[in-house]
N, C-alpha and C positions, 0 to 999 in steps of 0.2 A: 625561646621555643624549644619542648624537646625533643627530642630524638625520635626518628621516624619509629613506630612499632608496627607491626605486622601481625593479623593475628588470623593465623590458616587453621580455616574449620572445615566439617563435612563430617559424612556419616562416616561410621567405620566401615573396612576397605575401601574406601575412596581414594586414594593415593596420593593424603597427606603428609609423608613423608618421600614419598617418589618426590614430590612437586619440589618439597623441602631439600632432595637431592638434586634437582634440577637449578633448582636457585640456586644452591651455594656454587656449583661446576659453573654457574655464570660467572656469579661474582666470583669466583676466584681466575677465570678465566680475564678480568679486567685486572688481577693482578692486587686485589684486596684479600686482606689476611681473611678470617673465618673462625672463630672458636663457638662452642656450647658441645651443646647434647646433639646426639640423633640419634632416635628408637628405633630400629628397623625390626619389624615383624620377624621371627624364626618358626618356620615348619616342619612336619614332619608327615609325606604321606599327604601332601596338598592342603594339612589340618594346619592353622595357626595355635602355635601349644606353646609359644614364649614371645618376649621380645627381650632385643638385647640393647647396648649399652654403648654408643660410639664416642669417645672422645673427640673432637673434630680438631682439635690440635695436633695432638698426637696420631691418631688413627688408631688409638687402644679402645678394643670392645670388651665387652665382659656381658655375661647372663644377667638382666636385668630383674625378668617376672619368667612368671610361669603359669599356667591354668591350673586355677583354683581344681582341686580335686578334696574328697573325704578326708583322703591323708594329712592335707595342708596343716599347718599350724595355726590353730585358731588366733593364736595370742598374737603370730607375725603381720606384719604389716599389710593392711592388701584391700583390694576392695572387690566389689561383689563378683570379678571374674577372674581375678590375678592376686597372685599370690607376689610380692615383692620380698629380692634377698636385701636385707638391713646391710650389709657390706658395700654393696655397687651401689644403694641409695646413696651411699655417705659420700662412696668415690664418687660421685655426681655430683654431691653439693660441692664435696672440696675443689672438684676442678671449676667452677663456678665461681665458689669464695675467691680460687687463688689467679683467676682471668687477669691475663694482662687486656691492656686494652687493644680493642677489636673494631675493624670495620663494620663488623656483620655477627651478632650473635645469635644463634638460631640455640632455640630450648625444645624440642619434641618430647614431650610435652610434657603441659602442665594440667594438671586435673584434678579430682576430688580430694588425693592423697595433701596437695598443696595448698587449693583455692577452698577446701572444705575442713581437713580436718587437721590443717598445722603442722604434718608432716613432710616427708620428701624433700624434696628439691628449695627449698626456703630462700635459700642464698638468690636463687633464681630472680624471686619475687623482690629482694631487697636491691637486684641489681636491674631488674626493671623502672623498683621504683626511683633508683637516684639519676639513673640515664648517663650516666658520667664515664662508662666502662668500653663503651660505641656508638657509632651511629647510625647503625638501624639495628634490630630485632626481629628476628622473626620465629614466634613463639606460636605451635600448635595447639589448642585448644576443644576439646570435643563441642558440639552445637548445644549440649545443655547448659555450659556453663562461658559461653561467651556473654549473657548479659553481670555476670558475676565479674568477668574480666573486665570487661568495659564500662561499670562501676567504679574499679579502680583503675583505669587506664583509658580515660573518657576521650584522648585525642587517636587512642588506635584505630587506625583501619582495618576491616574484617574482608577475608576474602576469603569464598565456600569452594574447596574443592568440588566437582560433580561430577560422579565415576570413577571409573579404572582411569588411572594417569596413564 
């Protein structure tokens, strides 16, 4: 049987990552370890203009993305509303690649960059797919591309954020 997988969806601002915060302070609360990703929104002026970059081992964050503006670099990484730094994608894979094994892996998230066009977070996907590294997962997913996930991850359970967390 594999490993439990979790797969937290909802529209954007729904507090898909609040919940993903709530989750982990439980489990770590029972006293189980905790590594992956967590993307926390950064504002400026009540505007969402970044997000950033949490380590959940360490507690190292770093500037993930940023909104897409004229200026952005066409040629960098990004998709139709974010702009991604090529340096924190990498530091994300590696800390990924380099996971010791975990109770609880939480990825916020994976998306177009990953499940469409080969980039990002990779490591992610490949530590999804062998299940060998935890047991459980709990990987964000925006609501367009959960039938995409659950394709390849056909025993996950889905559960829709709804609202402000």
């Amino acid at each position: 049987m594999p490993p439990h997988l979790l797969i937290i969806t909802g529209d954007m601002g729904a507090g898909k990552t609040t919940w993903c915060r709530n989750f982990i302070d439980h489990i770590r609360a029972q006293g189980h370890a905790v590594s992956g990703l967590l993307s926390p929104a950064l504002f400026a002026n009540g505007t969402k203009t970044g997000i950033a970059l949490l380590d959940l081992s360490t507690g190292e964050q770093r500037q993930l993305a940023r909104l897409r503006t004229a200026d952005s670099d066409p040629a960098g990484i990004a998709t139709r509303r974010w702009s991604f730094d090529s340096d924190v994608l990498a530091w994300g894979d590696s800390i990924l690649r380099t996971m010791p094994p975990t109770h609880l892996l939480v990825i916020d998230e994976l998306g177009p960059l990953e499940l469409e066009q080969g980039a990002g977070w990779l490591s992610a996907l490949s530590l999804l797919d062998s299940g060998t590294q935890y047991a459980m997962a709990c990987v964000v997913i925006r609501p367009s591309l959960v039938p995409v996930a659950l394709a390849r991850w056909p025993h996950a359970v889905v559960f829709t954020v709804e609202g402000e967390a």
